[in-house]
C-alpha positions as CSV (number, residue, x, y, z in Angstrom):
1,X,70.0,47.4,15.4
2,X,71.2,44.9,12.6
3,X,71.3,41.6,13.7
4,X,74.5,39.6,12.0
5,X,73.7,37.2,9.5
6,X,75.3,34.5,11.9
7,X,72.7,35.2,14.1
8,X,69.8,35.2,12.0
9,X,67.1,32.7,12.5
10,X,67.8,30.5,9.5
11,X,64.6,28.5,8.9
12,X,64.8,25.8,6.2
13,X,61.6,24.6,4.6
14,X,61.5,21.2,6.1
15,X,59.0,18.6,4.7
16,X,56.7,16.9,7.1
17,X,55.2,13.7,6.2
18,X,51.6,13.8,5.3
19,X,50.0,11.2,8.3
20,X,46.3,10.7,7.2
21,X,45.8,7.9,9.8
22,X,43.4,10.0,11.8
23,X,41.2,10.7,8.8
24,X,41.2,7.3,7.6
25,X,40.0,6.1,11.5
26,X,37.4,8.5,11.1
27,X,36.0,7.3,8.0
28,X,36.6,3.6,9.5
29,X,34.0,4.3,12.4
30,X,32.2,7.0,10.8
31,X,31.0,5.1,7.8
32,X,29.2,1.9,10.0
33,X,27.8,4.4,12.1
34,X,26.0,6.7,9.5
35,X,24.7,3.0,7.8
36,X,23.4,1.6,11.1
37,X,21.7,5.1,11.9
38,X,20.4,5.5,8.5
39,X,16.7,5.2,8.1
40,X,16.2,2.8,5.0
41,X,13.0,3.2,2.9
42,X,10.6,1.1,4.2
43,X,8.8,-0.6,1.1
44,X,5.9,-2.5,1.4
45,X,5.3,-4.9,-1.4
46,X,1.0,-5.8,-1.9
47,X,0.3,-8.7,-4.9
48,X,-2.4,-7.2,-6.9
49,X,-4.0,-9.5,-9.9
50,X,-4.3,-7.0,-13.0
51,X,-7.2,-7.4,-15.2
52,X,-6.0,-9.7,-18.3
53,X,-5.4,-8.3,-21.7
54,X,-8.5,-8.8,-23.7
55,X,-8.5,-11.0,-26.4
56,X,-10.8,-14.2,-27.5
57,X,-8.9,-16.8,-26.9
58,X,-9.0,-14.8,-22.6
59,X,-12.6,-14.7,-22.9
60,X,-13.3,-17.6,-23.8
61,X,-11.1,-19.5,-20.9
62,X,-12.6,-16.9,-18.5
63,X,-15.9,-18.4,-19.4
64,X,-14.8,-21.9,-19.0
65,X,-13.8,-21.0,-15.4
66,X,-16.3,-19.2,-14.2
67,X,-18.7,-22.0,-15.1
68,X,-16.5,-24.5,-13.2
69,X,-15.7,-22.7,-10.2
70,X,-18.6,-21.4,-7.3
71,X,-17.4,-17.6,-7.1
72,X,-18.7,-14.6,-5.3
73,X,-17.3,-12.0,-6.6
74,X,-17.1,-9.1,-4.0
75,X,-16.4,-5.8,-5.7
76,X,-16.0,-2.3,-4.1
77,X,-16.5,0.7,-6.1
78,X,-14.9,3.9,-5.4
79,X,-16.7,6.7,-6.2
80,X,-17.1,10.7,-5.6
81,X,-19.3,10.1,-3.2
82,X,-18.3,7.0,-1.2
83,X,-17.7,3.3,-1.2
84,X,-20.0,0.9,-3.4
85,X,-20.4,-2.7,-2.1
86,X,-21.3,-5.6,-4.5
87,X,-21.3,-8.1,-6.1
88,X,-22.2,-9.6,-9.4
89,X,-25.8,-9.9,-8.6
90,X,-25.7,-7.0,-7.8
91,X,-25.0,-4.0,-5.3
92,X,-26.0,-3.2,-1.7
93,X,-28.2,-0.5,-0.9
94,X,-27.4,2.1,1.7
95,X,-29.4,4.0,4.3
96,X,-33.1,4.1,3.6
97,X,-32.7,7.8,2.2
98,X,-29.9,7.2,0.0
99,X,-31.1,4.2,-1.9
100,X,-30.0,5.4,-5.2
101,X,-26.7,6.3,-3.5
102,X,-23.3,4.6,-2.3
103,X,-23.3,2.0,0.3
104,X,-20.8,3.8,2.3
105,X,-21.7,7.4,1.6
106,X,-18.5,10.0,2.5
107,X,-18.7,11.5,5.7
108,X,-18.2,15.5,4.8
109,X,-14.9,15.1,2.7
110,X,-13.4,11.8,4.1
111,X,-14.0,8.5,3.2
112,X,-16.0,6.5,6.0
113,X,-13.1,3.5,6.2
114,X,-14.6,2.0,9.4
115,X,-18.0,1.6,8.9
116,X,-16.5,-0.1,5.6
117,X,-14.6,-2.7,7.7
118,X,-17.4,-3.4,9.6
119,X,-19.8,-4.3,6.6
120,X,-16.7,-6.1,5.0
121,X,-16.5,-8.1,8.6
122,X,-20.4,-8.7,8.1
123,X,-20.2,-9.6,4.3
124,X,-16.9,-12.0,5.5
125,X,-18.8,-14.0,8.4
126,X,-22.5,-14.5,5.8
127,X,-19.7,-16.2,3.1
128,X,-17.5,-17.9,4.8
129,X,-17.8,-21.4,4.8
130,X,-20.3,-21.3,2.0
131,X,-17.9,-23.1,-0.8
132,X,-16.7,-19.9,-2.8
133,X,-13.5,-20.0,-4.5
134,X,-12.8,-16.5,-4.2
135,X,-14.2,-16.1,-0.6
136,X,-11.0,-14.4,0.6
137,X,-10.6,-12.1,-2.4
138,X,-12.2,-8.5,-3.2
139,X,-12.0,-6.3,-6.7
140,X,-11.5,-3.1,-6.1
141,X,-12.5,-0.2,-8.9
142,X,-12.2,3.5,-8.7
143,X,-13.5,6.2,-10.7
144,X,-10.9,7.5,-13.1
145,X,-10.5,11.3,-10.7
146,X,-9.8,9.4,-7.1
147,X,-6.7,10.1,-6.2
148,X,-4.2,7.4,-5.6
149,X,-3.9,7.6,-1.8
150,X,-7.8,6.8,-1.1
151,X,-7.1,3.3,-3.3
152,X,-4.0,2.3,-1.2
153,X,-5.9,3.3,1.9
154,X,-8.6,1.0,1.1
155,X,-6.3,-1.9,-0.2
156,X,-4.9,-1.4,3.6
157,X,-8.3,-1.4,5.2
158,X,-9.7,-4.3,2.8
159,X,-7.2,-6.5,3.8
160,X,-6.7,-6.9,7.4
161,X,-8.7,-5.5,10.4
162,X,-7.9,-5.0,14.1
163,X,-9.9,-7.2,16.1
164,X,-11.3,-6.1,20.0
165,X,-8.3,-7.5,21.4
166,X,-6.1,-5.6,19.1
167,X,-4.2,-8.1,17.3
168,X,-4.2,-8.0,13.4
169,X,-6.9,-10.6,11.4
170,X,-7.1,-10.5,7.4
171,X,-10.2,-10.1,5.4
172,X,-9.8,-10.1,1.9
173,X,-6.4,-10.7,1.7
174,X,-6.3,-11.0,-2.4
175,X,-6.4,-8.1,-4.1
176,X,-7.6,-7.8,-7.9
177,X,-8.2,-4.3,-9.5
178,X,-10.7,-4.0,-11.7
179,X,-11.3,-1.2,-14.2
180,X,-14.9,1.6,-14.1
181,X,-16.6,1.5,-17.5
């Protein structure tokens, strides 16, 4: 059955009123949340002295300095098959069988980092105290195929220890990088 037209729904379009207050709360709340929660990049920012550009006039005022100042010159090598400990006169030697080898050798793949510290804390105590200038600062050089995260995990190792009670002590808080010839 036909329904009459009087009776018909009649729907008009209406037009209801866009309410974006809820969104906009959302975004209010949502956005402080998401930064405090966020986990920022943690950077750690090391000063590292870069050898100088070589020219005459460098040389010659390197010279100058060197003759002035009392300096040590504690320089680790890192090498294919472990750590070299020296200085300019000279290197130290390592086990009685390996006298020709590192100082530190590698222990199967990895790099021996503690028994490093512990001849670092050992090379630390015999200079401290004996008037170097340089007493608190180490070169480090690596071979040109050592990949990039055995040098930062020696600059981390080289420059502050954990001591028996377990709080944090430096030991050769200066870094300069030298370069393997």
């Amino acid at each position: 059955m036909a329904f009459k037209p009087s009776m018909r729904a009649h729907n008009k379009i209406q037009e209801i009123p866009l309410d974006i207050r809820p969104v906009m709360n959302l975004m209010v709340v949502l956005i402080p949340v998401l930064l405090y929660s966020a986990e920022f990049v943690k950077l750690s920012i090391r000063e590292l002295n870069l050898p100088p550009a070589a020219s005459a006039e460098n040389a010659a005022q390197q010279d100058d300095l060197k003759e002035k100042a009392k300096r040590f010159g504690l320089t680790i090598l890192v090498s294919k098959e472990g750590f070299i400990i020296g200085n300019s006169a000279g290197y130290l030697t390592g086990e009685a069988e390996m006298q020709d080898g590192p100082t530190i050798p590698k222990v199967g793949d990895e790099y021996d980092y503690a028994d490093l510290v512990q001849k670092l804390k050992d090379v630390r105590e015999k200079i401290q105290g004996q008037g170097f200038v340089d007493e608190k600062s180490v070169i480090i050089s690596a071979e040109a195929d050592i990949p990039y995260k055995y040098i930062i995990k020696l600059i981390d190792n080289v420059t502050t220890y954990e001591d028996e009670d377990g709080t944090q002590k430096e030991l050769f808080p200066q870094i300069n990088i030298g370069q393997v010839i």
